[in-house]
N, CA, C and O atoms as a GROMACS GRO file, in nm:
protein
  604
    1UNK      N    1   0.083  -0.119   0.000
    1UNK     CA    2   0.000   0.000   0.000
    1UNK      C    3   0.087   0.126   0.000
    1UNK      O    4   0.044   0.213  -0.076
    2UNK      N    5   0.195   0.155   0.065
    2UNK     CA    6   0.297   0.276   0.069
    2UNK      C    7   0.320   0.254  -0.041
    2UNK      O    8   0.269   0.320  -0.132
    3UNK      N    9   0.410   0.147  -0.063
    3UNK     CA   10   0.436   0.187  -0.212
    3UNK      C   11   0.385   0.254  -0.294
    3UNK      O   12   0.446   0.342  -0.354
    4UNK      N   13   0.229   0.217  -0.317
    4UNK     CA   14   0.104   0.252  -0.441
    4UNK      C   15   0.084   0.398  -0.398
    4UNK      O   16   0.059   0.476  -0.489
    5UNK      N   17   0.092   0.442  -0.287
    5UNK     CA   18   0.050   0.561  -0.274
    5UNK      C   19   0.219   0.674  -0.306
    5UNK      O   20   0.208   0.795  -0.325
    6UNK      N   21   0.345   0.612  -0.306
    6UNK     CA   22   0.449   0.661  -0.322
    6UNK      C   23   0.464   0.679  -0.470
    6UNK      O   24   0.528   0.770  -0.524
    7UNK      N   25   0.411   0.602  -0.518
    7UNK     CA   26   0.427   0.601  -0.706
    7UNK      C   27   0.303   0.703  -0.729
    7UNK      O   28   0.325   0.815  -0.775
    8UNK      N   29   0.230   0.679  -0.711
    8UNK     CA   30   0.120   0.794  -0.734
    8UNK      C   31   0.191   0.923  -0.698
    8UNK      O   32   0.195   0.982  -0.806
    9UNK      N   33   0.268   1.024  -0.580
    9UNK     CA   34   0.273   1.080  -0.588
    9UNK      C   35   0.384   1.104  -0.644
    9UNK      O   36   0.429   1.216  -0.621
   10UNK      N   37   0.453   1.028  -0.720
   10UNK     CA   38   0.597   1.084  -0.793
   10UNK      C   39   0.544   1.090  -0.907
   10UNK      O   40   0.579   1.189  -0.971
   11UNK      N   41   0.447   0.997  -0.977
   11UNK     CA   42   0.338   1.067  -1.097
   11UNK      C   43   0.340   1.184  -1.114
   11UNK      O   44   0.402   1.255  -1.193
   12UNK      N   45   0.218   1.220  -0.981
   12UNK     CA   46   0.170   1.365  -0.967
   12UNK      C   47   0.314   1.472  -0.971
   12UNK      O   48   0.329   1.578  -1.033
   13UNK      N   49   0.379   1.421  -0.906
   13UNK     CA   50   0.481   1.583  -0.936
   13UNK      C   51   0.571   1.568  -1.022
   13UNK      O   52   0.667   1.644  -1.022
   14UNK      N   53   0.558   1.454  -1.123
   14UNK     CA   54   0.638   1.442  -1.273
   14UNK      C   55   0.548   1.495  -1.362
   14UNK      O   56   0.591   1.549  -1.463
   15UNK      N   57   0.411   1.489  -1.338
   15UNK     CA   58   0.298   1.549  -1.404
   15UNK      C   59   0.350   1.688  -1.406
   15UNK      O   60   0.423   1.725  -1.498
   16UNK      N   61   0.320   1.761  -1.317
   16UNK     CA   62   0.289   1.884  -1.231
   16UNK      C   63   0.438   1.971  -1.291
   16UNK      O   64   0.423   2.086  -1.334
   17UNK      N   65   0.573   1.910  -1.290
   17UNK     CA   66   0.658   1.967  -1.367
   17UNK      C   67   0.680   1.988  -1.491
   17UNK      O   68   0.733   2.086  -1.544
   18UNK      N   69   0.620   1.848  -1.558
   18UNK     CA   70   0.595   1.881  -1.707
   18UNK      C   71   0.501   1.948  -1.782
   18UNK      O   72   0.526   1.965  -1.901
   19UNK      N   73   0.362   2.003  -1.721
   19UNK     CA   74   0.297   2.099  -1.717
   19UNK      C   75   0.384   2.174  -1.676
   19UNK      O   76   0.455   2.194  -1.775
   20UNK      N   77   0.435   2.244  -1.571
   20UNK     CA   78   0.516   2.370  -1.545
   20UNK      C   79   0.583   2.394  -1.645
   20UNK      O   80   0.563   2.510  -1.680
   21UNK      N   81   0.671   2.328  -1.725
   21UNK     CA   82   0.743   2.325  -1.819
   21UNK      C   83   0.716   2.370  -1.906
   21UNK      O   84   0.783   2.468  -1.937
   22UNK      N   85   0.614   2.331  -1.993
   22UNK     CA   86   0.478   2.337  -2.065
   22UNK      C   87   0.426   2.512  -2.055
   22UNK      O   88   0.384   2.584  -2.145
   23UNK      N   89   0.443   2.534  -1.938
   23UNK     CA   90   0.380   2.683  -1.982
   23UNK      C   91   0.518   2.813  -1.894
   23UNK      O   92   0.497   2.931  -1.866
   24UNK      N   93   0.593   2.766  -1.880
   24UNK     CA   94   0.712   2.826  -1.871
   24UNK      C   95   0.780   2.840  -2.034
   24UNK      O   96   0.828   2.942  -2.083
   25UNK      N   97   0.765   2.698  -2.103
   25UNK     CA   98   0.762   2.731  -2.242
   25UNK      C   99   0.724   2.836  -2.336
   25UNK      O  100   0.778   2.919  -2.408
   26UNK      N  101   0.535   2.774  -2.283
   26UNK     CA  102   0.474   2.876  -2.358
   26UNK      C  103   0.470   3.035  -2.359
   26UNK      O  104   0.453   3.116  -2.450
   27UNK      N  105   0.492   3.046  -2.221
   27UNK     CA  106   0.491   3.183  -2.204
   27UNK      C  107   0.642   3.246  -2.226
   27UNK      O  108   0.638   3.369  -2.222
   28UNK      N  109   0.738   3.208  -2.240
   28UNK     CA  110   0.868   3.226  -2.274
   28UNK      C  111   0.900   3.234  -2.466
   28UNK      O  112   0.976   3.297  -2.540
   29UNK      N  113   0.824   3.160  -2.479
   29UNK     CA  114   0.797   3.198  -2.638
   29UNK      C  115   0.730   3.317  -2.658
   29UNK      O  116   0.769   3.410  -2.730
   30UNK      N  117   0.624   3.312  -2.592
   30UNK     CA  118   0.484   3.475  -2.594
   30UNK      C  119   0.600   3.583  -2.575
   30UNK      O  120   0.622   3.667  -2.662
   31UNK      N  121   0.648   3.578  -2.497
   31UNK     CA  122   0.777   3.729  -2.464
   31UNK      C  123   0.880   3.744  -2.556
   31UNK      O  124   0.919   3.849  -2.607
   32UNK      N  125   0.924   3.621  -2.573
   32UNK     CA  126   1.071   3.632  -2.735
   32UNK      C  127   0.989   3.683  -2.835
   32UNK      O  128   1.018   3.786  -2.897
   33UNK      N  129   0.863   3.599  -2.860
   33UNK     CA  130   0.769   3.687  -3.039
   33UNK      C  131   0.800   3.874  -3.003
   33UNK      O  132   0.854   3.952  -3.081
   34UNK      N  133   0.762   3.897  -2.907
   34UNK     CA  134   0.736   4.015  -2.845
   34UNK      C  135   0.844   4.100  -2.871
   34UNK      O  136   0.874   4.174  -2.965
   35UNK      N  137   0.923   4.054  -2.697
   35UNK     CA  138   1.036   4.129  -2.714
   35UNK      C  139   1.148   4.086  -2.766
   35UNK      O  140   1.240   4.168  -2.778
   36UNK      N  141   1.162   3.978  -2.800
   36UNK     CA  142   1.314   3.900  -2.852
   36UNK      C  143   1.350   3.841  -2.753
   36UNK      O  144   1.290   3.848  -2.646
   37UNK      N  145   1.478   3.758  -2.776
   37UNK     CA  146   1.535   3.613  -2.737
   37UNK      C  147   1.594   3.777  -2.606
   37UNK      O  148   1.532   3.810  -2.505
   38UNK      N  149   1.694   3.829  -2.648
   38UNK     CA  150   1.783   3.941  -2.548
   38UNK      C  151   1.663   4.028  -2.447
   38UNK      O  152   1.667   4.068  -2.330
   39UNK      N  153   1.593   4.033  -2.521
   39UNK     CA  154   1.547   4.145  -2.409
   39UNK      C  155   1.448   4.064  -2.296
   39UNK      O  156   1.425   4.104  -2.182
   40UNK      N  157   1.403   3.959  -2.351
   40UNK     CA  158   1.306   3.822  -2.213
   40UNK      C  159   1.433   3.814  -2.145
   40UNK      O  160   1.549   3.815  -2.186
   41UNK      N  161   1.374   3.804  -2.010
   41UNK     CA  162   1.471   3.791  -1.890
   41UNK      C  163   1.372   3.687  -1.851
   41UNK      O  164   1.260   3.662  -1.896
   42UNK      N  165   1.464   3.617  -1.729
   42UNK     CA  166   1.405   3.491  -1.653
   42UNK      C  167   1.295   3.547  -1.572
   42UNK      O  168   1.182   3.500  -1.559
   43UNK      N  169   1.347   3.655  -1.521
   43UNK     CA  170   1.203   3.724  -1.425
   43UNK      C  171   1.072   3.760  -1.524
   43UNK      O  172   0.964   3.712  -1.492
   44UNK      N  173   1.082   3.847  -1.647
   44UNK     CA  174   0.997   3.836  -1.694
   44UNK      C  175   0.878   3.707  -1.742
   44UNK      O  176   0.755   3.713  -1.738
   45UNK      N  177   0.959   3.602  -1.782
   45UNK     CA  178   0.902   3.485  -1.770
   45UNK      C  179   0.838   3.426  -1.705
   45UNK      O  180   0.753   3.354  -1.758
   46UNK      N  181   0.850   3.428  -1.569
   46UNK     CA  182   0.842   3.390  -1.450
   46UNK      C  183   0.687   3.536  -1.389
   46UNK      O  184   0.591   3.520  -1.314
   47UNK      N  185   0.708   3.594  -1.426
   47UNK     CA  186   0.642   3.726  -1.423
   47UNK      C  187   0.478   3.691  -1.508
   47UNK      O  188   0.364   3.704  -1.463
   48UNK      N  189   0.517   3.648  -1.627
   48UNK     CA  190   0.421   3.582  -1.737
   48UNK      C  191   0.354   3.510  -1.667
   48UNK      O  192   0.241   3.541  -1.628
   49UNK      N  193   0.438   3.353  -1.626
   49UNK     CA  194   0.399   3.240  -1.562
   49UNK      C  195   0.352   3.201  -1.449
   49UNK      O  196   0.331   3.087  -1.409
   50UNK      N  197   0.326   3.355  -1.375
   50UNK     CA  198   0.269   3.380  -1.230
   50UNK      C  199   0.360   3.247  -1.130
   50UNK      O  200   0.304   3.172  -1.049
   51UNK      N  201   0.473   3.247  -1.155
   51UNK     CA  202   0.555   3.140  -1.090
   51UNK      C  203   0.681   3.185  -1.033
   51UNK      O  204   0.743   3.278  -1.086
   52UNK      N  205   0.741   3.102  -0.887
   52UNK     CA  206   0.850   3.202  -0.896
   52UNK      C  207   0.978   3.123  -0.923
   52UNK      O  208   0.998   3.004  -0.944
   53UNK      N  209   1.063   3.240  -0.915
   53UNK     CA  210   1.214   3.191  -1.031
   53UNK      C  211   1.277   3.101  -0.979
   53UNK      O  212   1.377   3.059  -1.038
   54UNK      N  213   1.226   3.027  -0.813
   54UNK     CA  214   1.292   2.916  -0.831
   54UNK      C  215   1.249   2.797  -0.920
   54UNK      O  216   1.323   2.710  -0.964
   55UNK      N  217   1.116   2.809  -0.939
   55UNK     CA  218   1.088   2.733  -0.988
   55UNK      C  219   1.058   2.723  -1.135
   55UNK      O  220   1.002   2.624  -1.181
   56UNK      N  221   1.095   2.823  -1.206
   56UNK     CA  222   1.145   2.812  -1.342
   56UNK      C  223   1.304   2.732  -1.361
   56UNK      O  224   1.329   2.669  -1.464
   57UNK      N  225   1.399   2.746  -1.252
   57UNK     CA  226   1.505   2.690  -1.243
   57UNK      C  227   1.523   2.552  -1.167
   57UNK      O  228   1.625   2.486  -1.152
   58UNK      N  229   1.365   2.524  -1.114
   58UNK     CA  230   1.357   2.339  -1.126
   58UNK      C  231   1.340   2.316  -1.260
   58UNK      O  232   1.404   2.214  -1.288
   59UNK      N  233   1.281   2.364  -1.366
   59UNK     CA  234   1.259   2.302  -1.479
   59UNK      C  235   1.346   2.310  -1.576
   59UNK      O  236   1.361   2.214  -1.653
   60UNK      N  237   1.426   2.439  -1.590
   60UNK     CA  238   1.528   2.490  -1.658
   60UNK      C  239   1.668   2.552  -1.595
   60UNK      O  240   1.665   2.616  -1.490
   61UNK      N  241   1.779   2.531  -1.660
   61UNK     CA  242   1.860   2.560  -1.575
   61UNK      C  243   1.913   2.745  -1.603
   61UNK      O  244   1.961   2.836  -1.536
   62UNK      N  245   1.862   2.718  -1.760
   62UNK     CA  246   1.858   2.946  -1.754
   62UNK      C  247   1.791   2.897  -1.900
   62UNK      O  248   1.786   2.790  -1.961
   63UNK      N  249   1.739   3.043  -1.923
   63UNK     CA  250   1.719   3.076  -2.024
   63UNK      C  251   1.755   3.054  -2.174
   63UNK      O  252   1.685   3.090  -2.270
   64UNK      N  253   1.881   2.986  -2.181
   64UNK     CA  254   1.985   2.897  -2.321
   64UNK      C  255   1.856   2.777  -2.304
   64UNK      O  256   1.779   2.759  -2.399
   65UNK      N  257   1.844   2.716  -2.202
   65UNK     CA  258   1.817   2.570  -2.174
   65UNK      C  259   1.690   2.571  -2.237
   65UNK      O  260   1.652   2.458  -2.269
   66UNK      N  261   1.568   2.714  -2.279
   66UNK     CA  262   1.465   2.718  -2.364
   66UNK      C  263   1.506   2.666  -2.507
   66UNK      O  264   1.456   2.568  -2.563
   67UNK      N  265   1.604   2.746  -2.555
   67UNK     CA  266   1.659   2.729  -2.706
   67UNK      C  267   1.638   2.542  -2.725
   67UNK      O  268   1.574   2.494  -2.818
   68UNK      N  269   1.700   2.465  -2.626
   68UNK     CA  270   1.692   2.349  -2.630
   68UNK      C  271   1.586   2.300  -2.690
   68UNK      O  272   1.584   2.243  -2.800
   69UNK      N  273   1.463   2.330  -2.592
   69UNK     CA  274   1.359   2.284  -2.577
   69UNK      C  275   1.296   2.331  -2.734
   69UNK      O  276   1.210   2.267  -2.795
   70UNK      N  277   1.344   2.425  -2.769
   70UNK     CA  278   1.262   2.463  -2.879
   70UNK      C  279   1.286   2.447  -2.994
   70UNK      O  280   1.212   2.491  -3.082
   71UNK      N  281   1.424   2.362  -3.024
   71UNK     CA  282   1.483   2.255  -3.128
   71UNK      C  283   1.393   2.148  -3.112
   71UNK      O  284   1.324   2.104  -3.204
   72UNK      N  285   1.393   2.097  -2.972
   72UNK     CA  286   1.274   1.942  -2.974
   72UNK      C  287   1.164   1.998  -3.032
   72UNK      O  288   1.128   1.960  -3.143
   73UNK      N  289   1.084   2.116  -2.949
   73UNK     CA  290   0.956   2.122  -3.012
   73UNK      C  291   0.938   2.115  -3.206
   73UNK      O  292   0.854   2.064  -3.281
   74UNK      N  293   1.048   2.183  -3.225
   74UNK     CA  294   1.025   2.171  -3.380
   74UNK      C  295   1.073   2.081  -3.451
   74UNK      O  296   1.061   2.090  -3.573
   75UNK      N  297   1.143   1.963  -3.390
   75UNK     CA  298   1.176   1.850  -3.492
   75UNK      C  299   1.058   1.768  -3.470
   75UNK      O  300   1.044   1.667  -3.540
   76UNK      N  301   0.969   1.800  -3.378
   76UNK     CA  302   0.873   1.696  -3.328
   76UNK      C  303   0.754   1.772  -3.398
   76UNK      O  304   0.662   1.700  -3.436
   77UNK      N  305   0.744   1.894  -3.419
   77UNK     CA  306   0.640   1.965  -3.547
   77UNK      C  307   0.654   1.880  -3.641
   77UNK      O  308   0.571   1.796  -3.677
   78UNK      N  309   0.776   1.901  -3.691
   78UNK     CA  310   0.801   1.919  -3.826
   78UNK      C  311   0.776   1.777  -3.836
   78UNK      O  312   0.714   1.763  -3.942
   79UNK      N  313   0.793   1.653  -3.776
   79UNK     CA  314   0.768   1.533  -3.777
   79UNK      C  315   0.641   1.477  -3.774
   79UNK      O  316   0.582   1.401  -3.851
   80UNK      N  317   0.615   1.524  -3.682
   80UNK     CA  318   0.449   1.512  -3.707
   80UNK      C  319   0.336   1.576  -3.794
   80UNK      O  320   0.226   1.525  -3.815
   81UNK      N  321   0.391   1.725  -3.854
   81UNK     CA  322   0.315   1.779  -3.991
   81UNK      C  323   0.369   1.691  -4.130
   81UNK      O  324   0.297   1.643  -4.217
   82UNK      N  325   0.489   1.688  -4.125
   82UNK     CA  326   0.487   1.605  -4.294
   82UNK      C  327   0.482   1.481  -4.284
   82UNK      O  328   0.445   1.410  -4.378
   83UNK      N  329   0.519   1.434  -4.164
   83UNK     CA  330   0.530   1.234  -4.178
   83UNK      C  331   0.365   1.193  -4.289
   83UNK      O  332   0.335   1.136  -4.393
   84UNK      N  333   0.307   1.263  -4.184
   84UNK     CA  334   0.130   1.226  -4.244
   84UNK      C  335   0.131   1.254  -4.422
   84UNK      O  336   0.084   1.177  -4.505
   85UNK      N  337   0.192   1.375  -4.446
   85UNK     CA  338   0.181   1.417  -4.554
   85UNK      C  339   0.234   1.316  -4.672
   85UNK      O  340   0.168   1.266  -4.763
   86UNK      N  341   0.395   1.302  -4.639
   86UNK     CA  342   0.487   1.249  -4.731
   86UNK      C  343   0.390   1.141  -4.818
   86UNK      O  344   0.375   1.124  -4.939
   87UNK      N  345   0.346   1.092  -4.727
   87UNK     CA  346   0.237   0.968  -4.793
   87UNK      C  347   0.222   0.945  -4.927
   87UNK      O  348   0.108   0.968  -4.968
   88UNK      N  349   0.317   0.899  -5.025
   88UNK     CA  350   0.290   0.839  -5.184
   88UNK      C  351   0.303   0.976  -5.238
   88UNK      O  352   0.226   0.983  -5.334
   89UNK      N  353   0.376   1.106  -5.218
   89UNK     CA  354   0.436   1.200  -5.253
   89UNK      C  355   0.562   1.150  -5.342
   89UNK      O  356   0.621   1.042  -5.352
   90UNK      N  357   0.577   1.284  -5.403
   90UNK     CA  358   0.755   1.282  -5.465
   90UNK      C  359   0.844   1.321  -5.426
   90UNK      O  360   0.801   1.396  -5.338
   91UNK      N  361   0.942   1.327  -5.423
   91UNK     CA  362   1.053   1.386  -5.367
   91UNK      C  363   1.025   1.548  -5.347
   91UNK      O  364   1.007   1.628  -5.255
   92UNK      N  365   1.034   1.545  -5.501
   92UNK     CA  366   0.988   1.716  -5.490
   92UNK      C  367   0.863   1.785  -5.432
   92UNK      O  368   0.833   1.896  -5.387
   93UNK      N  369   0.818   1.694  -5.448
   93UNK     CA  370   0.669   1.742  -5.363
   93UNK      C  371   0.682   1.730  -5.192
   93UNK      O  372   0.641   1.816  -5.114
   94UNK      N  373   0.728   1.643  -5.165
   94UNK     CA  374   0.824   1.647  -5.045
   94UNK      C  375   0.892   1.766  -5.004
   94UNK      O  376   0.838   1.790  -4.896
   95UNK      N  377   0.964   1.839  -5.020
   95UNK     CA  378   1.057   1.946  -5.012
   95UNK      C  379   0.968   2.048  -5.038
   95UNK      O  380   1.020   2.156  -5.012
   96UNK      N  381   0.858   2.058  -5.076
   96UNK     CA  382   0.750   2.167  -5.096
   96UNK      C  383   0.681   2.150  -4.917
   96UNK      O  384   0.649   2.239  -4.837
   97UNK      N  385   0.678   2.059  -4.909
   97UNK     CA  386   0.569   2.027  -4.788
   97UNK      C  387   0.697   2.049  -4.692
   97UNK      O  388   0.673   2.140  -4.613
   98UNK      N  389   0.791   2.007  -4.678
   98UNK     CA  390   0.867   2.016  -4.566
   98UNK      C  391   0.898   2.169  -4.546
   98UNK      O  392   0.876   2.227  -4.439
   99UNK      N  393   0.965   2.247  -4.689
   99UNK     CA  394   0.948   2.402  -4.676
   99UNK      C  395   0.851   2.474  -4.661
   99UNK      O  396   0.873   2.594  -4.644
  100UNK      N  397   0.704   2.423  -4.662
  100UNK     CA  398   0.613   2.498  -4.627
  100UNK      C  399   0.590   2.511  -4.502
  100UNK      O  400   0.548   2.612  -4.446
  101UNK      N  401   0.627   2.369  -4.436
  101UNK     CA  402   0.602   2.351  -4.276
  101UNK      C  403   0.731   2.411  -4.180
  101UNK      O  404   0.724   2.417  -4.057
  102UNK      N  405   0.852   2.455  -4.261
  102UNK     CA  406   0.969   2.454  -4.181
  102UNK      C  407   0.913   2.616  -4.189
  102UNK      O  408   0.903   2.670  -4.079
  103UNK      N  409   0.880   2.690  -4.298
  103UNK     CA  410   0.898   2.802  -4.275
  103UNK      C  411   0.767   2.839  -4.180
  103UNK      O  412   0.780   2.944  -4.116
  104UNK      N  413   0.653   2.773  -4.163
  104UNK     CA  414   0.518   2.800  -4.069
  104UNK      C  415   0.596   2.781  -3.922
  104UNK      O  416   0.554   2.840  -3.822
  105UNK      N  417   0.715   2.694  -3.918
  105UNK     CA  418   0.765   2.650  -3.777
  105UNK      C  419   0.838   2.777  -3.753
  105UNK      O  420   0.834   2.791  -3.631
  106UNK      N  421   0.896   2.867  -3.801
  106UNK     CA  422   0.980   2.993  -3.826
  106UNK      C  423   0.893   3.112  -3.787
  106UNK      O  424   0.913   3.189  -3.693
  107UNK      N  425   0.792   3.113  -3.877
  107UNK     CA  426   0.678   3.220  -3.788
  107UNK      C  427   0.656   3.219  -3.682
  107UNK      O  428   0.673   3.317  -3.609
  108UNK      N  429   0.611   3.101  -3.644
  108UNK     CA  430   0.589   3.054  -3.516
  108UNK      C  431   0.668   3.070  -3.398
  108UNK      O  432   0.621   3.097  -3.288
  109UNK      N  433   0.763   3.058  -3.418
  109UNK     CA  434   0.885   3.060  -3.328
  109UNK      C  435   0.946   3.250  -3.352
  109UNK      O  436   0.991   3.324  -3.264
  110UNK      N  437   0.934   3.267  -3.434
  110UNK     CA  438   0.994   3.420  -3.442
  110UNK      C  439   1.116   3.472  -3.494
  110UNK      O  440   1.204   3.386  -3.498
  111UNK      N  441   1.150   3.575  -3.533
  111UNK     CA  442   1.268   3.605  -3.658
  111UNK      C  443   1.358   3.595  -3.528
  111UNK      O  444   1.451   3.516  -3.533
  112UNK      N  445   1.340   3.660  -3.424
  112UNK     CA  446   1.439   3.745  -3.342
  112UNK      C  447   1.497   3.602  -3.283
  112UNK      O  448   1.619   3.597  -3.301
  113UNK      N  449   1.442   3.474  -3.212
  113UNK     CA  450   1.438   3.369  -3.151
  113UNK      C  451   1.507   3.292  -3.262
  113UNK      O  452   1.598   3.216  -3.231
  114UNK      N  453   1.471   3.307  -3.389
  114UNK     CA  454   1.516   3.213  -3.529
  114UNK      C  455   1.652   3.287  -3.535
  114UNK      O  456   1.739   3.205  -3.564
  115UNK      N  457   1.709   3.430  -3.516
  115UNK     CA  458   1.866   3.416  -3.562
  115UNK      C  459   1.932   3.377  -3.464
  115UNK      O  460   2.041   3.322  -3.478
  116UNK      N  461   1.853   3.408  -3.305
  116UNK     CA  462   1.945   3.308  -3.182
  116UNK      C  463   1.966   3.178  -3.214
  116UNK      O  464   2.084   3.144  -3.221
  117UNK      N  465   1.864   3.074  -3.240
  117UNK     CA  466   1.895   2.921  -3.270
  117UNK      C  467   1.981   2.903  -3.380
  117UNK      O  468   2.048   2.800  -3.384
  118UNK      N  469   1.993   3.020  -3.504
  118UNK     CA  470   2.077   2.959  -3.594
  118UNK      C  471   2.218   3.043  -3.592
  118UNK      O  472   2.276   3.034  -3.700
  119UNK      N  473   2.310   3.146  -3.463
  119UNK     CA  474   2.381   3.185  -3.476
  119UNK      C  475   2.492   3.075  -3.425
  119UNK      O  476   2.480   3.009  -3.322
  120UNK      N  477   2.595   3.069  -3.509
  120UNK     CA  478   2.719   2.984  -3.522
  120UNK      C  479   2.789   2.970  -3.334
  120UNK      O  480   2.877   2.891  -3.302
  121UNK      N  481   2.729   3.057  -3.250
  121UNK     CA  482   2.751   3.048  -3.112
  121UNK      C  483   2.679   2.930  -3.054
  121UNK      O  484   2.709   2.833  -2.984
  122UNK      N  485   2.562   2.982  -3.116
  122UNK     CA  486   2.463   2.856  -3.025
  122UNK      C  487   2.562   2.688  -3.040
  122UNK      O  488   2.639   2.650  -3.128
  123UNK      N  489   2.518   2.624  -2.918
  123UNK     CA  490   2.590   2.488  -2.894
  123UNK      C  491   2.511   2.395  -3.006
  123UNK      O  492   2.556   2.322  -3.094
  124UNK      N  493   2.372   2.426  -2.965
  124UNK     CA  494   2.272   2.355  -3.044
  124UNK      C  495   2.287   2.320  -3.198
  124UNK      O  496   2.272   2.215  -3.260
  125UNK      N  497   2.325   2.453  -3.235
  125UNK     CA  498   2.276   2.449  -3.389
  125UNK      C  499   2.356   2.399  -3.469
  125UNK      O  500   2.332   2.409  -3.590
  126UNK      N  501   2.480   2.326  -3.420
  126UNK     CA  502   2.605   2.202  -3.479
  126UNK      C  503   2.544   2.078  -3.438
  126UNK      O  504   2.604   1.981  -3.484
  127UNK      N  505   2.456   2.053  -3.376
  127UNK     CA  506   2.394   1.912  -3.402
  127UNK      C  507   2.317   1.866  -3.462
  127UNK      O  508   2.210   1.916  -3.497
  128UNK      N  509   2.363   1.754  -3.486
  128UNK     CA  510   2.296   1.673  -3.619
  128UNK      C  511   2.119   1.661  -3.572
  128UNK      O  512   2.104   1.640  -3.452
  129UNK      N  513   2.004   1.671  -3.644
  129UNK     CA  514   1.894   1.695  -3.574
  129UNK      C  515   1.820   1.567  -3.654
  129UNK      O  516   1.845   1.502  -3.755
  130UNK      N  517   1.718   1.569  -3.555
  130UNK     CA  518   1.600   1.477  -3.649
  130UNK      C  519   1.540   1.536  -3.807
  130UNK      O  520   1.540   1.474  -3.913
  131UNK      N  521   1.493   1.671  -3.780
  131UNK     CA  522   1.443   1.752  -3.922
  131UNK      C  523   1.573   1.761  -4.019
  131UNK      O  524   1.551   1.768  -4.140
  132UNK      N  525   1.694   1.761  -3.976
  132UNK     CA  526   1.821   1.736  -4.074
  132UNK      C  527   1.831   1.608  -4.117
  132UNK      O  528   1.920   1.594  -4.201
  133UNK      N  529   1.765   1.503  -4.087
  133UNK     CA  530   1.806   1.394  -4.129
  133UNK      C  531   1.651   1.316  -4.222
  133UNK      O  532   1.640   1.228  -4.308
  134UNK      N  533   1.561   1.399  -4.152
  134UNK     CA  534   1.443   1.388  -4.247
  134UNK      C  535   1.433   1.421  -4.383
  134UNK      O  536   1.362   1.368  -4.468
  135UNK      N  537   1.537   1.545  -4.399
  135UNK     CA  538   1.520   1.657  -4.531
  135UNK      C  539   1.652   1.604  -4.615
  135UNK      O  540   1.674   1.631  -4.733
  136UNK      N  541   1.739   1.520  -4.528
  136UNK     CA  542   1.857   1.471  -4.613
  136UNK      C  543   1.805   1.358  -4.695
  136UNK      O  544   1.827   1.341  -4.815
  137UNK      N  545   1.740   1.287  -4.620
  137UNK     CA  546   1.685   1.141  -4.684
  137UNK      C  547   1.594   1.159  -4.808
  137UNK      O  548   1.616   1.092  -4.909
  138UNK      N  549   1.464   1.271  -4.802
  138UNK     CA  550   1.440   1.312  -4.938
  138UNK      C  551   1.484   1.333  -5.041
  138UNK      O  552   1.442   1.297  -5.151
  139UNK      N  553   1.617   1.425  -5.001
  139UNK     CA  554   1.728   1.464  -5.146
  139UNK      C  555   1.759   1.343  -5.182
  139UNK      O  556   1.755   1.320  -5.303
  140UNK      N  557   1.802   1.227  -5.082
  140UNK     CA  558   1.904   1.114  -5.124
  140UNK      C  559   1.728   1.035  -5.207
  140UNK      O  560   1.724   0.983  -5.318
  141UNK      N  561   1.686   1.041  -5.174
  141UNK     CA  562   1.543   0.935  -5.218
  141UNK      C  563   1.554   1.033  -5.360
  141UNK      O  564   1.626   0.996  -5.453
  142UNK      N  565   1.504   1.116  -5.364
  142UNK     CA  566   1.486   1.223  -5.515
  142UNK      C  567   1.611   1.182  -5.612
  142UNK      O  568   1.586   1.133  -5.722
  143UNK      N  569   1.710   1.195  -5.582
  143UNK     CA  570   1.844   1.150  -5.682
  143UNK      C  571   1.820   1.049  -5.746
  143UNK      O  572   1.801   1.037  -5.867
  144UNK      N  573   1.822   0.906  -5.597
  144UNK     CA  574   1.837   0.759  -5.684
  144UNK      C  575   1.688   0.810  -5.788
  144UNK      O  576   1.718   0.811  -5.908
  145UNK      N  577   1.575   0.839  -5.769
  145UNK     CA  578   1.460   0.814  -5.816
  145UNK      C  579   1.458   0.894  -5.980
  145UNK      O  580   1.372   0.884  -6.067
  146UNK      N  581   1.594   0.978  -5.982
  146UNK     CA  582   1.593   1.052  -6.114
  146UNK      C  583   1.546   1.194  -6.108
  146UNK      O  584   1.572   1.273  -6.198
  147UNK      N  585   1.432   1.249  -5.936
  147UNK     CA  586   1.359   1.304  -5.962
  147UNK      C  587   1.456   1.451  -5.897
  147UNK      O  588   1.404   1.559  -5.927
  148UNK      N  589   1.514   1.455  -5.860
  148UNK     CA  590   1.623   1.570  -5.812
  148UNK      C  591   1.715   1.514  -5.910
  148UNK      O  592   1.828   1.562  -5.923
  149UNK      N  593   1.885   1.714  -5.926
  149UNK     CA  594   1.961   1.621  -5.984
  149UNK      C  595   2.042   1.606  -5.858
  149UNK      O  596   2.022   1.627  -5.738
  150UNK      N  597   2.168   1.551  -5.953
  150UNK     CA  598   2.266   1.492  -5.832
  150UNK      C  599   2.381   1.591  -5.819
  150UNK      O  600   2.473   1.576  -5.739
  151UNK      N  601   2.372   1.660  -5.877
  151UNK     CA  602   2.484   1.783  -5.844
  151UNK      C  603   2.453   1.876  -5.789
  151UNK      O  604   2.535   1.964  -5.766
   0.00000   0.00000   0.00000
């Protein structure tokens, strides 16, 4: 019986953080569209999230540690908008759908937030990603198939 009631509550507050997470996210995105990646501070966030800053720093360890999160969120977009799509597509038609969805993921996320993730500083943006390896495999599928060229 302890037990059952000990697992239940490590549920509840694995729940309860990943919701926190969840809208420490969201509202940390709402302020970058806004004010940009530089000018959101942790307090402002936290300010948003009616939460306080220690506990944005149980979930995150600063403000970089969003950028993270917001590479997953968009390889996991972008995975879940075209996977459905690709469906008995062409290559090229492929690369239409993936650029339509990469650049909707770009709006979304924001110009000011989009040159932080892609400046040559960031740690992130030298790793090999899921959406990089999705968009490589098309080109390589389009070549053998004749339907891209190969140069």
């Amino acid at each position: 019986m302890e037990n059952k009631s000990m697992n239940e509550k490590t549920k509840r507050a694995y729940r309860k953080t990943s919701e926190t997470q969840k809208i420490i996210f969201d509202k940390a995105m709402h302020l970058m569209s806004e004010k940009g990646f530089q000018g959101t501070t942790v307090r402002d966030i936290c300010a948003e999230a009616n939460i306080p800053i220690g506990t944005f720093y149980n979930c995150y360890k600063s403000k970089i540690d969003i950028l993270k999160s917001i590479y997953e969120h968009g390889d996991k977009y972008i995975h879940d908008a075209v996977e459905a799509e690709f469906e008995g597509k062409t290559s090229v038609e492929k690369l239409y759908i993936f650029a339509y969805h990469y650049a909707q993921l770009n709006v979304q996320t924001g110009i000011d937030v989009m040159r932080v993730l892609f400046h040559p500083t960031n740690e992130w943006f030298a790793h090999a990603r899921p959406m990089q390896y999705l968009i490589y495999d098309v080109i390589e599928e389009g070549k053998k198939a004749g339907e891209l060229k190969t140069e």
